[in-house]
Steps between C-alpha positions, in 0.01 A plus 500: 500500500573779255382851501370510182505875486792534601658302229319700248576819630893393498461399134357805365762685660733300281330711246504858679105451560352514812165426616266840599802680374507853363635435149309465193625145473457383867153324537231520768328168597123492558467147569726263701447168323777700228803372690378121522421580110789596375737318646294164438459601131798755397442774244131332420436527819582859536331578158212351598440642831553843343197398255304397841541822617733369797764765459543821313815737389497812315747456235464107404722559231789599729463198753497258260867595317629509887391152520604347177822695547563391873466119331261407807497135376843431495520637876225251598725200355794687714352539836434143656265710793274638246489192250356316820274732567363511091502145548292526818293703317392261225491220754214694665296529213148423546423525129519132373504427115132366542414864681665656193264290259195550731628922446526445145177305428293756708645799333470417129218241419304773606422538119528738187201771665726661769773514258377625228365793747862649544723359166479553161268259246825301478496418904863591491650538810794744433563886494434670154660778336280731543766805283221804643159310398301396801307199342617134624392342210704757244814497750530077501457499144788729463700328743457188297557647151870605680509124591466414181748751367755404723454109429562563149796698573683180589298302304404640178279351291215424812 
């Protein structure tokens, strides 16, 4: 019904970014199941399948300014072809909100031992600021001491 890749291609473009194209900016697609991806799920979509290894671009920075400039959401409102076909999209989804649970449950009541192997003694699950020291545990305790700061920048007294 609609050529999913097509469609995406045609978007980017919107953007100056082409698929397999020579730019920095342009990205190169290792996996097919990107196109169905991002057009059922938008700019998660595309972040996500860029964390799943599905695509790749050299300057990441660069490609995503084109697309928050180029306003790719509005055009999807715009174009009545390509709304159907993100609506398609989601239509099609095999993953239910019972899958998503199932996911979910699998994935983290897997208990505090595998965590604790790769975060810090806090089981946090963000970046720290790491400011040239290569220890996690020193790096998330900065980054929370500049938490702290900043919180009582707009509310002193915490």
């Amino acid at each position: 019904m609609f050529d999913r890749r097509k469609i995406v291609h045609r978007l980017l473009e919107k953007a100056d970014v082409r698929v397999d194209g020579p730019r920095p900016w342009d990205i190169r697609v290792a996996d097919e199941r990107f196109y169905d991806r991002v057009l059922r799920d938008g700019s998660l979509g595309l972040g996500e399948s860029y964390m799943d290894g599905w695509w790749n671009c050299d300057r990441i920075n660069r490609l995503v300014r084109r697309l928050i400039d180029a306003g790719l959401d509005r055009e999807v409102r715009r174009n009545w072809r390509l709304a159907a076909a993100v609506l398609a999209a989601r239509l099609c989804n095999r993953q239910s909100r019972r899958r998503a649970r199932q996911v979910a449950d699998r994935h983290y009541d897997l208990g505090n031992d595998l965590f604790s192997a790769f975060l810090d003694s806090h089981l946090q699950y963000s970046c720290g600021f790491f400011n040239g020291n290569g220890r996690l545990e020193k790096a998330q305790r900065r980054k929370m001491d500049l938490i702290c700061r900043k919180m009582a920048q707009f509310r002193p007294g915490l």
